[in-house]
Every structure is written in structure tokens, then in C-alpha cells.
VMD Tcl script that builds the backbone (N, CA, C; Angstrom):
set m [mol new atoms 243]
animate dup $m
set s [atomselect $m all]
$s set {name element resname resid chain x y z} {
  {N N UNK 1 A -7.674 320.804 -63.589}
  {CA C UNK 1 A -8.694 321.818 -63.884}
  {C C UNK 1 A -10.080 321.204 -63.701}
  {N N UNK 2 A -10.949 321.753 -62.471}
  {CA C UNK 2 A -12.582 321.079 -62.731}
  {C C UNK 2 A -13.087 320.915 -64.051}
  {N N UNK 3 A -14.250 320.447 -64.361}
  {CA C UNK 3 A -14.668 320.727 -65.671}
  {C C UNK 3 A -16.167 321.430 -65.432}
  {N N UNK 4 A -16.865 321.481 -66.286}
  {CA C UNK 4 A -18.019 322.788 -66.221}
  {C C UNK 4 A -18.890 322.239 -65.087}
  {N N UNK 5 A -19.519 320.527 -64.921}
  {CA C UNK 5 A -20.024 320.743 -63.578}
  {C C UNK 5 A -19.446 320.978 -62.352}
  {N N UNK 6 A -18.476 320.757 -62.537}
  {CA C UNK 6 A -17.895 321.193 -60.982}
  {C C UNK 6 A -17.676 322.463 -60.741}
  {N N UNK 7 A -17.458 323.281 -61.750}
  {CA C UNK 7 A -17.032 324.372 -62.098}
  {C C UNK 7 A -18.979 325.023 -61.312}
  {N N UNK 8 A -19.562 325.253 -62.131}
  {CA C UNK 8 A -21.161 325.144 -62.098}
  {C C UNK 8 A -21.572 324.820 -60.632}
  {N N UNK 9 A -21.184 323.660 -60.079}
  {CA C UNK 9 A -21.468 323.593 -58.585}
  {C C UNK 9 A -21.102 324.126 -57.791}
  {N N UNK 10 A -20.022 325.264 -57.796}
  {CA C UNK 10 A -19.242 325.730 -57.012}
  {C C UNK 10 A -19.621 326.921 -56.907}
  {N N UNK 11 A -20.346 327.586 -58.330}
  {CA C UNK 11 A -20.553 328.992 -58.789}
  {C C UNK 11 A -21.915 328.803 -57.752}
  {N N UNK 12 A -23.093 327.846 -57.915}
  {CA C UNK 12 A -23.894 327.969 -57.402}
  {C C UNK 12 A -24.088 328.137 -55.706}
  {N N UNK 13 A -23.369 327.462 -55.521}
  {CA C UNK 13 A -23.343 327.380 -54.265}
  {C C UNK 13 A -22.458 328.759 -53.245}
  {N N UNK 14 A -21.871 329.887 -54.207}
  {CA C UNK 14 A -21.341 330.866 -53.816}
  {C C UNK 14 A -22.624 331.624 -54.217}
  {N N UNK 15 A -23.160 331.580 -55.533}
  {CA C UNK 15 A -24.805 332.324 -55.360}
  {C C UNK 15 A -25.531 332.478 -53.851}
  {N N UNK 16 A -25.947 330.952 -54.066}
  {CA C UNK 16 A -26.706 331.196 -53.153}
  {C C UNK 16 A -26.559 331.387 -51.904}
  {N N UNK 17 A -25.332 331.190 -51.393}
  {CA C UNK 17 A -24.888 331.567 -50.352}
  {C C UNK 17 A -24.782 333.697 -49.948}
  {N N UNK 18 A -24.457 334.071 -50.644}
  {CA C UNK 18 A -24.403 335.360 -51.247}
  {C C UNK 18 A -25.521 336.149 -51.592}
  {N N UNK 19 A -26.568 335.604 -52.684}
  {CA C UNK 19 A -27.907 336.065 -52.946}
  {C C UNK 19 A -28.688 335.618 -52.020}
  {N N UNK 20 A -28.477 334.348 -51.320}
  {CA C UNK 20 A -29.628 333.679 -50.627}
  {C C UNK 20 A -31.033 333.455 -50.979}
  {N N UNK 21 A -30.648 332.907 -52.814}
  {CA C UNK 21 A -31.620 332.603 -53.674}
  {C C UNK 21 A -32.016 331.159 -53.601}
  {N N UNK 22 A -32.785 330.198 -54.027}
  {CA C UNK 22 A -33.095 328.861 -53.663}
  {C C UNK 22 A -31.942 328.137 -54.414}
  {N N UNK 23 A -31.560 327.310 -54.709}
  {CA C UNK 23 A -30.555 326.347 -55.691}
  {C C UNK 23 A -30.986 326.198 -56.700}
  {N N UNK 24 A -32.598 325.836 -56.447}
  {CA C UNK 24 A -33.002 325.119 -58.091}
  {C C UNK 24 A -33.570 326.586 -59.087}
  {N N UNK 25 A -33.530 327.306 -58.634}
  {CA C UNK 25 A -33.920 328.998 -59.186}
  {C C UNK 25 A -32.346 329.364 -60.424}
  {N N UNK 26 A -30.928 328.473 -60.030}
  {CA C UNK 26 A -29.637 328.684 -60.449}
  {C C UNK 26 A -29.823 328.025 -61.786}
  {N N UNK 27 A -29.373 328.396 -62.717}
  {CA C UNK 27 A -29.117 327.713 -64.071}
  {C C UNK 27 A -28.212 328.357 -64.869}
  {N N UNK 28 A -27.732 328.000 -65.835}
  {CA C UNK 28 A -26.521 328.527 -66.788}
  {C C UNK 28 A -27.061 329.879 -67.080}
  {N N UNK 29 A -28.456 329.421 -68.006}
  {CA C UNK 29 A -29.194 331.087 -68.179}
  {C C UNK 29 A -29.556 332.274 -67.329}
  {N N UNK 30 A -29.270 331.438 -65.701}
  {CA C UNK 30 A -29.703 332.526 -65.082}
  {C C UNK 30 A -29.160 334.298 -64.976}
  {N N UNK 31 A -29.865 335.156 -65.101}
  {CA C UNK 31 A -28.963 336.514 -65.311}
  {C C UNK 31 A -29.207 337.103 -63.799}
  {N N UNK 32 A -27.958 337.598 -63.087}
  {CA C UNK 32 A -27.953 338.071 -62.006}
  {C C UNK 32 A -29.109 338.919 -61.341}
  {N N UNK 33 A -29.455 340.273 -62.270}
  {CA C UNK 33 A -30.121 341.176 -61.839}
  {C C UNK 33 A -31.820 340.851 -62.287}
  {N N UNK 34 A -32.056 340.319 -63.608}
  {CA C UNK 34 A -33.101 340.131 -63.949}
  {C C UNK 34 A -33.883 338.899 -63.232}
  {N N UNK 35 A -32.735 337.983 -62.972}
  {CA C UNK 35 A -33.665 336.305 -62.475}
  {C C UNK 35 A -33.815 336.047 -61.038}
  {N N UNK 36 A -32.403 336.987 -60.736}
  {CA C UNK 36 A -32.605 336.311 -59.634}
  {C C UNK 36 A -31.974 337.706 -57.931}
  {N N UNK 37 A -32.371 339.243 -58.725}
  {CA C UNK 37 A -33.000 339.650 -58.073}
  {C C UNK 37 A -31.606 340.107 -57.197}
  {N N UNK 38 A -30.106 340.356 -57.884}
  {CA C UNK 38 A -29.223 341.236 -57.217}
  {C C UNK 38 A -29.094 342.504 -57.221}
  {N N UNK 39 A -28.680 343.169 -56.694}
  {CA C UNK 39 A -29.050 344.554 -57.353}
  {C C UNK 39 A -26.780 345.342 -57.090}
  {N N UNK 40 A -26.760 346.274 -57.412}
  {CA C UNK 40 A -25.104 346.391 -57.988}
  {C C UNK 40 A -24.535 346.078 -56.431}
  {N N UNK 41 A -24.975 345.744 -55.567}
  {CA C UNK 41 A -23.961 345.609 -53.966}
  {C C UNK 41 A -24.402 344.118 -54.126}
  {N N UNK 42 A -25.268 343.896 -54.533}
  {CA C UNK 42 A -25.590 341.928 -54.156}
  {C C UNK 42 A -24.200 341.516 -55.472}
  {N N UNK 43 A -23.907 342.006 -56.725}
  {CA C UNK 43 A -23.059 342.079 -57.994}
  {C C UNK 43 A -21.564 341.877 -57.227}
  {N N UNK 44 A -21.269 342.898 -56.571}
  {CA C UNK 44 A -20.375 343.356 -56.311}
  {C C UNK 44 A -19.924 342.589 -54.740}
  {N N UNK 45 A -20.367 342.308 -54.130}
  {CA C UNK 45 A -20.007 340.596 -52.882}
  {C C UNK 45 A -20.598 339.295 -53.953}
  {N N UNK 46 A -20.719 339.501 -54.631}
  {CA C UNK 46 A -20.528 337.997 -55.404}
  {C C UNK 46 A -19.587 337.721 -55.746}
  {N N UNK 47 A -18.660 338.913 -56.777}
  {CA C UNK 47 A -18.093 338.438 -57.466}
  {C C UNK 47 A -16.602 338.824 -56.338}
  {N N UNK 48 A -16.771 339.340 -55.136}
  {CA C UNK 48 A -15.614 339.218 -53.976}
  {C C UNK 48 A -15.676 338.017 -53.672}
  {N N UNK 49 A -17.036 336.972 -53.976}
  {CA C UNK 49 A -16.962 335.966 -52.906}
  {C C UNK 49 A -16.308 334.509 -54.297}
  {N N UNK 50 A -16.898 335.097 -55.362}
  {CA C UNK 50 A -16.075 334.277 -57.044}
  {C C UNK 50 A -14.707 334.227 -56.652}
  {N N UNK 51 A -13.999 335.859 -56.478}
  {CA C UNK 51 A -12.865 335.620 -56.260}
  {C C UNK 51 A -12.062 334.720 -55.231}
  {N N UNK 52 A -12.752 334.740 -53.806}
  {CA C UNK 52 A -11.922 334.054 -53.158}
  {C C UNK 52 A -12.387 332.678 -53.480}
  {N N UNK 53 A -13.409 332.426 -53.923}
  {CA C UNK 53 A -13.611 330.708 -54.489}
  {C C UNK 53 A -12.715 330.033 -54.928}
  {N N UNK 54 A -12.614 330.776 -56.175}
  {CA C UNK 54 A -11.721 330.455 -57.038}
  {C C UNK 54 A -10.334 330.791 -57.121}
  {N N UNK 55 A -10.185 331.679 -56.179}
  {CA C UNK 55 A -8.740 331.857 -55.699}
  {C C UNK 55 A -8.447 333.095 -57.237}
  {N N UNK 56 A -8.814 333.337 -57.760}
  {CA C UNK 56 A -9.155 334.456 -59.040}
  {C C UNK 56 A -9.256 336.229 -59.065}
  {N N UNK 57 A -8.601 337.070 -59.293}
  {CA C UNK 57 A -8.602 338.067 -59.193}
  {C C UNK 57 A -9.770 338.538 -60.647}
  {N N UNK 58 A -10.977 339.330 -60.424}
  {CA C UNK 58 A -11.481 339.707 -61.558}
  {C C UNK 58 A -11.613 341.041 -62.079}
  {N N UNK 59 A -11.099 341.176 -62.613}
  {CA C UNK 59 A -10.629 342.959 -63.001}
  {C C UNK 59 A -11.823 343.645 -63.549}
  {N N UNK 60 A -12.227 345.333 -62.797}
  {CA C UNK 60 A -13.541 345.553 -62.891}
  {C C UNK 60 A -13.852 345.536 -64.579}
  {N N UNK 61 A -12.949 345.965 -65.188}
  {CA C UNK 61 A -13.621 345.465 -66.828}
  {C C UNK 61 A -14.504 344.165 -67.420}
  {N N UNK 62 A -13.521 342.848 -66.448}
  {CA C UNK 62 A -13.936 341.833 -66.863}
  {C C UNK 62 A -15.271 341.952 -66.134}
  {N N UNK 63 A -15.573 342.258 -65.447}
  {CA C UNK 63 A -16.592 341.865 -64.273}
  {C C UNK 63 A -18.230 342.469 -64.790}
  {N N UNK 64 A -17.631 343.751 -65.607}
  {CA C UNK 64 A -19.092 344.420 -66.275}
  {C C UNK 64 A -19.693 343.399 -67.229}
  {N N UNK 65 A -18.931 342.626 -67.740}
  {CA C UNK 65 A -19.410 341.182 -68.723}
  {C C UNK 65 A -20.004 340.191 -67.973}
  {N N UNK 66 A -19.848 340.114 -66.807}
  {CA C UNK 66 A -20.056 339.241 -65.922}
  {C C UNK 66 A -21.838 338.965 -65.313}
  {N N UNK 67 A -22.842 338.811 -66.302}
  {CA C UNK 67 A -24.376 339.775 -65.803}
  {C C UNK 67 A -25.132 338.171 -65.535}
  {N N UNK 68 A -24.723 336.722 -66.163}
  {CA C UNK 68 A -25.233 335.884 -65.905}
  {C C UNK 68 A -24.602 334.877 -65.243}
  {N N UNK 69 A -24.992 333.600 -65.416}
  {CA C UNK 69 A -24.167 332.740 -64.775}
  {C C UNK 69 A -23.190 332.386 -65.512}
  {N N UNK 70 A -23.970 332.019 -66.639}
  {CA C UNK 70 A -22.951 331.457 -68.290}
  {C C UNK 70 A -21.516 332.190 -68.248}
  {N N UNK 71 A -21.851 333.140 -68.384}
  {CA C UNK 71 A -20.904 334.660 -68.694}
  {C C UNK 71 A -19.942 334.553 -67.192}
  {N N UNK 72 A -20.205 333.868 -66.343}
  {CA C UNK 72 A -19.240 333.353 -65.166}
  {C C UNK 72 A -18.692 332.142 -65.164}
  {N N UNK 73 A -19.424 331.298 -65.807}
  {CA C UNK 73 A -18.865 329.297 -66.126}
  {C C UNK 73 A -17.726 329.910 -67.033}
  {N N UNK 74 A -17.842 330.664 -68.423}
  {CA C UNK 74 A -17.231 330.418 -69.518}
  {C C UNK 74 A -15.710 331.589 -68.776}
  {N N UNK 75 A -15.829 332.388 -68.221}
  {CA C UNK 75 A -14.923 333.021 -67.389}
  {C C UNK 75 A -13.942 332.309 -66.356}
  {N N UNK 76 A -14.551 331.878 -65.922}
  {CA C UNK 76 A -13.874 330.983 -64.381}
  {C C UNK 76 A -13.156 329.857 -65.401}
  {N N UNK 77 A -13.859 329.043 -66.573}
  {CA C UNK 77 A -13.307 328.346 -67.174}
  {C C UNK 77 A -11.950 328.615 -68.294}
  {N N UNK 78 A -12.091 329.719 -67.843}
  {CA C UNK 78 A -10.566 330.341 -68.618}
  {C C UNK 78 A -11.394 330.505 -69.755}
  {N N UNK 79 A -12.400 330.704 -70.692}
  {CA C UNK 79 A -12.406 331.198 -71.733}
  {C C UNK 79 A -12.740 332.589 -71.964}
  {N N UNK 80 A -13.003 333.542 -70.863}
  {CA C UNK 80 A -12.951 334.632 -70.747}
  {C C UNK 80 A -12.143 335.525 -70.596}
  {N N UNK 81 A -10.756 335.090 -70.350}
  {CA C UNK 81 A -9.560 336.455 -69.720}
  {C C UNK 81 A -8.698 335.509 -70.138}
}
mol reanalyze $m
mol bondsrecalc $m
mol representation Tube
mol addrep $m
């Protein structure tokens, strides 16, 4: 199992690949729509592109919880589902 930085490096780098936001703009606190400027289709190919990352299916319930980064570390890390 990674542990949270690797976990964290992986999330980011599907951000920004996806948002095509800068790297250092990424942080635990960052919140999708407010920081860094997704709007529900930038939401919605992220968390297609989470899934195939992580090889992870995310069920649209879980996914409405899903608004920051944190709220994606503590998810992907199994403490969410």
C-alpha cells in the first residue's frame, strides 16, 4: 500500500495533468472548485482520471464528498469507502 506521500504525488500529478493547474498551487487544503478553478466537467474527468490511476471505481455518492484534495488522500487511502 503507498503511504500518503506517494499517495499525494500521484493525486497531484493527475490534477494537474487534468486541471492544467501549476504543481505548487496543489496542497492537501486545496478545494477543487474554489482554489483551483474546476468547474462540474473539470470534477467529473478528474475523478475518471482518479479512477484509472488508482485502478479504483468511485461511486457517484462517494464522489459528491470528494470537493478537496484531503477529502481524496483520506479516500484513495481507504479511509473513505
Amino acid at each position: 500500500m503507498p503511504n500518503q506521500q506517494e499517495i499525494f504525488e500521484r493525486v497531484a500529478k493527475v490534477i494537474v495533468e487534468t486541471l492544467k493547474v501549476d504543481r505548487d498551487k496543489i496542497t492537501p487544503a486545496s478545494r477543487f472548485v474554489e482554489d483551483l478553478n474546476a468547474d462540474s466537467l473539470d470534477r467529473l474527468t478528474l475523478l475518471m482520471q482518479l479512477e484509472e490511476e488508482f485502478e479504483r471505481k468511485i461511486s457517484d455518492e462517494d464522489a459528491q464528498g470528494l470537493t478537496s484534495v484531503k477529502a481524496v488522500l483520506d479516500y484513495i487511502g481507504g479511509q473513505g469507502a
